[in-house]
N, C-alpha and C positions, 0 to 999 in steps of 0.2 A: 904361310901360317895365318890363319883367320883369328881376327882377337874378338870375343863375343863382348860385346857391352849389357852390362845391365841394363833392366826399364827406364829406373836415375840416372844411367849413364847418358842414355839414349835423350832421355828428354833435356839432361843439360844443355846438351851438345843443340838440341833444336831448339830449346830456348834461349844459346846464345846465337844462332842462325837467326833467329824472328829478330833478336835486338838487333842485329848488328842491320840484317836489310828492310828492318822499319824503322831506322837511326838514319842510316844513308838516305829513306825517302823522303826525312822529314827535312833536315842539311840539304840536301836539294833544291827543296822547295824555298827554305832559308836562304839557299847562299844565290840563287840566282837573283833572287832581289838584287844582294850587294851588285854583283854584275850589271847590272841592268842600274841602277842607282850613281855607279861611277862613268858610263857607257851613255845613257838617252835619259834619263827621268830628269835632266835639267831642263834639257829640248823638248821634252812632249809634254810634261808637268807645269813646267816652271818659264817658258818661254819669255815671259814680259820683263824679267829681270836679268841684270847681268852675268858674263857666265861666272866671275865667281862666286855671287849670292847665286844662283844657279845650281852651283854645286854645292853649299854649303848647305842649301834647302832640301837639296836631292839627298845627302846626309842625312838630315835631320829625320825626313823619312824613313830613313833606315834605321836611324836610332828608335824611333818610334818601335819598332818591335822589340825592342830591347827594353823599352819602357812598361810594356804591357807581361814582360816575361814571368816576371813576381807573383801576378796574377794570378799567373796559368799553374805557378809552383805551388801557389796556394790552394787552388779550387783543386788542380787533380792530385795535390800534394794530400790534402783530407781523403778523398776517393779512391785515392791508392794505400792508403792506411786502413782505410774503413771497409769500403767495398771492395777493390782488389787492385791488385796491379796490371794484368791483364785487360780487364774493361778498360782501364784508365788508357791504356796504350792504344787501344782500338778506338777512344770517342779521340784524342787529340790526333790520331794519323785522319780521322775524318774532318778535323777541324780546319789542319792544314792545307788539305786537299782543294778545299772547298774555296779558302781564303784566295790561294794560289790560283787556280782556275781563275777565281772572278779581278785577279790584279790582268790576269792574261786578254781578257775583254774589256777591260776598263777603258772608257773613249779618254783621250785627251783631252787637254785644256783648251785648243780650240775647236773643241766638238759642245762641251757642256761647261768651259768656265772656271770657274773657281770649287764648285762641284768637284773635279778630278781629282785635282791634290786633296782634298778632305775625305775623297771613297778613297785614295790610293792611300791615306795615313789610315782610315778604320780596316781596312781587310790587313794592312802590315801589322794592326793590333792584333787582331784575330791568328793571324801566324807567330805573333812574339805569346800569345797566350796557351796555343798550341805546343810550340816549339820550351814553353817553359816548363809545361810535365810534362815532356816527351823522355827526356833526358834520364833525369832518375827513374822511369819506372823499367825505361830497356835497359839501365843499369843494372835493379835487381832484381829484371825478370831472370837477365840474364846470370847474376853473382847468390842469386839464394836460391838455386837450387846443387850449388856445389857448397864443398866445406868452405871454414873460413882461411885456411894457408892457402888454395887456390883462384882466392877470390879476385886478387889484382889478376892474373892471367884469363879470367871466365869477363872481368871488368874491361879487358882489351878488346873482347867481341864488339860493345856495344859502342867502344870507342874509335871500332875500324866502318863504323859508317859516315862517319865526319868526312875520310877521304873519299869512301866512296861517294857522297853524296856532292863534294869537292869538284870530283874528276866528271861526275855526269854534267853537274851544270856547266863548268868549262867546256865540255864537248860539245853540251848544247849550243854555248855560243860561240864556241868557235867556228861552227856552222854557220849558226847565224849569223855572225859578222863577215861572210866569205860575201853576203850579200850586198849591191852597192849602198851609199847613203841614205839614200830615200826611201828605195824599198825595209831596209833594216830599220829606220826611224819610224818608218808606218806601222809596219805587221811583222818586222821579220824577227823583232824583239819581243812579240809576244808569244811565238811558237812554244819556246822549254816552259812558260808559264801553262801554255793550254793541255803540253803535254804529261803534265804533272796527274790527269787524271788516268792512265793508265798504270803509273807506278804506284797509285795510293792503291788501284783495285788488286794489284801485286801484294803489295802488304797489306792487307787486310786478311787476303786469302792465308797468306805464314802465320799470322797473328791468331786467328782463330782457331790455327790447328794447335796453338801450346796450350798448357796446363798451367795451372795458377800457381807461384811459389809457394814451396812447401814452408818457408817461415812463416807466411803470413798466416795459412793454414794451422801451423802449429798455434798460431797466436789467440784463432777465432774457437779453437776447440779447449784451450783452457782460457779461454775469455779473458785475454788479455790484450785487446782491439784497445787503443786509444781513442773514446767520447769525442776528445775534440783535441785533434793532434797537433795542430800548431801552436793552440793555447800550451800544452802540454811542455812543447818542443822548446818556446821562448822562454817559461817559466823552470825548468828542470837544465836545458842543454843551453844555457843564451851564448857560454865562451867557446864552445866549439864551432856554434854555428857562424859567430864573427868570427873565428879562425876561417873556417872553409871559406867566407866569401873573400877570403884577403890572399887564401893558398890559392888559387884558382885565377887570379889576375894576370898571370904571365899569358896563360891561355886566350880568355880573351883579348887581350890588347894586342899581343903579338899577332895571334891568327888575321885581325883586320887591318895592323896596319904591311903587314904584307902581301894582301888580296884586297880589300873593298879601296883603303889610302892611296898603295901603290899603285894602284892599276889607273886610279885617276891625275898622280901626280905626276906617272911616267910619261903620260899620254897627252894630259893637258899642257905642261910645263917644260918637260925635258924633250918632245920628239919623236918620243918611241911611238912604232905603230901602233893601232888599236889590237889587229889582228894578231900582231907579233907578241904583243904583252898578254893579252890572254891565253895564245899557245905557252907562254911561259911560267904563267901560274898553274895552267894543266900540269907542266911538265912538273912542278915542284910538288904541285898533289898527289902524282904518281909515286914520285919519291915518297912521300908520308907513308903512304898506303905501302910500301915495302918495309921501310927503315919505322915507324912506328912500333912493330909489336914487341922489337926490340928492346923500349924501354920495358914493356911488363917483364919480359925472360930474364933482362939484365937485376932487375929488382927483385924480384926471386929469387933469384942466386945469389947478390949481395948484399942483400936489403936493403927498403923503398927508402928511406931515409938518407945512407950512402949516396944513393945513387941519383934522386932528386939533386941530390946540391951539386954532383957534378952535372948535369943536365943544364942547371939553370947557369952555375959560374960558367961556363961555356958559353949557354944565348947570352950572356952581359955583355959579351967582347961579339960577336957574328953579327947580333941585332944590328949595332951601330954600322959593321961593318957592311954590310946588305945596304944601308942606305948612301955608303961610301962607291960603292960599286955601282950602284944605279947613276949615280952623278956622273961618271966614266962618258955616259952614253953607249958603251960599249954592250952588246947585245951580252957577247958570250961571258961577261963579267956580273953581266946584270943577271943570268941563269947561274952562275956561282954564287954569287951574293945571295941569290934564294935560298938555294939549295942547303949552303951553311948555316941560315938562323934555320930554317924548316928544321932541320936536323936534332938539335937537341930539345928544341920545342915541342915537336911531336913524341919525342920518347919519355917527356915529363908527361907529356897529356895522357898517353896509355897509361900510367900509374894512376891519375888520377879518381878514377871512378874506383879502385881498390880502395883507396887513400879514405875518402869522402865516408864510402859508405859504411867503413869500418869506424867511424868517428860517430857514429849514430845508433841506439838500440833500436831493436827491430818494429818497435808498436809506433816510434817517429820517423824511423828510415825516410821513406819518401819524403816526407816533408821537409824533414831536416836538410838530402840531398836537393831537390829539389827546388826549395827556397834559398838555399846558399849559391846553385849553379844561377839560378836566373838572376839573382840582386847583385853580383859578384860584374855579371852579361849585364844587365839593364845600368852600371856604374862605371864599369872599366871597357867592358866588349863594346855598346853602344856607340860608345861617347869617344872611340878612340880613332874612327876618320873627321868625328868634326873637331877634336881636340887637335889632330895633327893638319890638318887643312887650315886652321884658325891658327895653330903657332906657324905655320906658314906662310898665310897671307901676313901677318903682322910683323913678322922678323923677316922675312924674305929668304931667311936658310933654312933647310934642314938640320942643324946642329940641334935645336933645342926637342924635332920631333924624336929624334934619336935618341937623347938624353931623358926624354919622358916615357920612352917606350922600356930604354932598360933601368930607370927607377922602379916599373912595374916589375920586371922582372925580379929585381931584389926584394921584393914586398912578397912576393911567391912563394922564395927561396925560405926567408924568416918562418911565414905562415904555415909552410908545410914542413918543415922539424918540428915545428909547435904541434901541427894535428896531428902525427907518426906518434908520436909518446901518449895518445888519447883514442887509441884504441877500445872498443866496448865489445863484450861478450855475449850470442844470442842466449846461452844459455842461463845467466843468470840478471843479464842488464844491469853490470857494473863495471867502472872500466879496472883494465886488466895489466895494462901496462902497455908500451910497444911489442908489439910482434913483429915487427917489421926489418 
C-alpha cells in the first residue's frame, strides 16, 4: 500500500532531514575539538607547562566556545525571529565550517608561539558562536512546520544529530589515532578538522532545499515579527527563560563529563588506552543514536513531564555509578558504566527541544530557545571538564566529581516540571496550561 503524503507532509518530513543532518555537521565540528582537547592540544598548544596545567588550559579552550555560545544565541537569535530561520541556519553551518577548517591548519606553538593558543581560542569562539544559533533554529525549522501535539517527536529530528555528529567525530579519530605518536601529534590530529569541509558543502546543499517555517510566515504576514526580540523576550518571558537554562543542565554537564572529562581522566590517570577509550565513547554514541528517540515516543505516550522525572531519577543513581566502574579499570565495565548513564540521559535530551520550544511564543521562539540552550552550555556544558579536572586535581577522588555531576542532574529534574506547566499557544501567545 502507497501512503501519499501531502506537500506539508512532504516538507516536514524534509525539514526535519535538513535539521537533523545540519545538527549532526555542526556537533561534528563541535565535538571533535573536545577530542582533540582531551587527546593533543596540551602537546601541541600548551607544551611549556605542566601536563596538568596542560590539560586544564586545553579545557579551558574548550570551554572558550562555550563562552562565545550566548553570542551566537543572540545575533542569530534576532535573525531568526526577524529575517528567518532558514537563512540563520545556512549563515551559522558556514560559520562553523570555516572556524573548523582553519583550527585544522592552525601551526602549533612551536611553529608561531604564543600566537597558537590565542588563534586556537578566537576560531573555538567563532564555533561556540556558530554552534549557539545552530540549535534552536534546526529545532524549529524542523518543530513549526508540524502541529503542536507532534512537536516533541518532529523536535527528535534535530536532536538525532547530536549522535550523529558524536559517532563521526569518534570515527574520525578513531582513525586517526590508529596512527603512531608523532605522526598523530603532527598532522594526524588535524585531518577530521580539515575534513569538516566537505560535510558543510553537504549541508548547505539540504539546507537550501527547505522552505521557511510556516509560523514565522504566519507572523510576518499579520505583522506580528518582534522589532527587537530579545528586548522583548527578557522583558515579557524573563521566568521561563531562567527556567529553560536550569531544565537543560543535566544535558550539558552530563554529555562532557562522559566524553571530553572521561576520555581524559581514563587515559591520563587510570591507564586506559587512547585508542581503546575513544572506540568506547563511539560505542556509547551509537547507543544514543538508537535508544535516544525513545524518549520522544515514551513522552508522547505518557507525557513529557512523567517521563522526564523518571529519565532523570534514573541518571542520579548511573551517573555516579559510570564513574564507579571506570575506577574498576576493567574495560568491559567501563563500556557498561557508559552505556548506563548514556541511557536515560539521551532520552531526557530528545524531549527537550519539544520542552523548550513550547515554553516560548512564536515572535520570541528563537531567541528565547536559543539563548537559554547557549547560557544553560556556556555555565554548566563548558565549565564541566574544567570543574571535574579541578575537583580532581585538588581532592585526588572522584567522589566529589560524581556528586557534582548528579547535583546537576537534580537541578534538570526541578527545572523541567516547572517549564512542562508553561506551555504557550501559537495561536493566540498566552500560556495555556501543560499539554504535556
Amino acid at each position: 500500500m502507497i501512503v501519499r503524503l501531502s506537500p506539508d507532509e512532504r516538507m516536514a518530513r524534509k525539514a526535519g532531514f535538513a535539521a537533523m543532518v545540519g545538527t549532526a555537521i555542526e556537533w561534528y565540528d563541535f565535538y571533535i575539538f573536545g577530542t582533540a582537547a582531551a587527546l593533543v592540544f596540551d602537546r601541541v598548544f600548551f607544551p611549556e607547562v605542566s601536563p596538568g596545567i596542560g590539560i586544564l588550559a586545553s579545557f579551558a579552550t574548550f570551554w572558550a566556545g562555550f563562552l562565545t555560545r550566548p553570542l551566537g544565541g543572540i545575533i542569530f537569535g534576532h535573525l531568526g525571529d526577524r529575517v528567518g530561520r532558514k537563512n540563520s541556519l545556512i549563515i551559522t553551518l558556514l560559520f562553523m565550517g570555516i572556524a573548523t577548517v582553519g583550527i585544522g591548519l592552525l601551526p602549533g606553538y612551536h611553529s608561531i608561539g604564543w600566537w597558537a593558543p590565542l588563534l586556537l581560542v578566537l576560531l573555538r569562539g567563532v564555533q561556540g558562536v556558530a554552534v549557539g544559533g545552530e540549535w534552536g533554529g534546526a529545532v524549529l525549522i524542523s518543530t513549526e512546520h508540524v502541529g503542536s501535539r507532534r512537536r516533541v517527536l518532529f523536535g527528535a529530528f534535530a536532536q538525532q544529530g547530536s549522535p550523529i555528529g558524536y559517532i563521526l567525530a569518534g570515527g574520525a579519530f578513531a582513525i586517526a589515532t590508529q596512527l603512531p605518536s608523532d605522526p598523530f601529534l603532527t598532522w594526524g590530529w588535524r585531518i577530521p578538522f580539515v575534513a569538516s569541509a566537505l560535510l558543510v558543502v553537504v549541508g548547505l546543499v539540504i539546507r537550501l532545499r527547505i522552505e521557511e517555517s510556516p509560523v514565522l510566515q504566519r507572523l510576518r504576514a499579520t505583522d506580528r515579527t518582534a522589532r527587537y526580540p530579545l528586548a522583548r523576550l527578557v522583558k515579557e518571558h524573563r521566568a521561563p527563560l531562567v527556567i529553560a537554562v536550569l531544565a537543560i543542565t543535566a544535558v550539558m554537564t552530563s554529555a562532557y563529563f562522559k566524553t571530553t572529562f572521561a576520555l581524559s581522566w581514563t587515559t591520563n590517570q587510570l591507564g586506559f588506552d587512547r585508542n581503546t577509550m575513544v572506540t568506547v565513547i563511539l560505542i556509547g554514541n551509537i547507543v544514543q543514536f538508537f535508544v535516544q528517540p525513545f524518549g520522544a515516543v515514551l513522552s508522547d505516550r505518557f507525557g513529557t513531564r512523567r517521563m522526564v522525572t523518571i529519565f532523570l531519577l534514573v541518571e542520579v543513581v548511573t551517573l555516579p555509578l559510570m564513574f564507579a566502574l571506570f575506577v574498576t579499570g576493567d574495560l568491559g565495565l567501563a563500556v557498561l558504566g557508559l552505556i548506563l548513564a548514556i541511557i536515560p540521559n539521551v532520552m531526557f535530551y530528545a524531549t527537550t527541544a519539544g520542552v523548550l520550544m513550547r515554553a516560548f511564543p512564536a515572535a520570541v521562539r528563537y531567541s528565547g530557545i536559543a539563548v537559554s540552550y547557549a547560557v544553560s552550555a556556556t555555565i554548566f556544558g563548558g565549565s564541566a571538564p574544567v570543574v571535574g579536572q579541578a575537583l580532581l586535581t585538588w581532592t585526588g577522588s572522584i567522589a566529589p566529581v560524581a556528586a557534582y555531576a548528579s547535583a546537576m542532574v537534580l537541578v534538570s529534574l526541578v527545572a523541567t516540571r516547572a517549564l512542562c506547566g508553561r506551555a504557550v499557544d501559537d495561536a493566540d501567545m498566552v500560556p495555556q496550561g501543560a499539554r504535556a
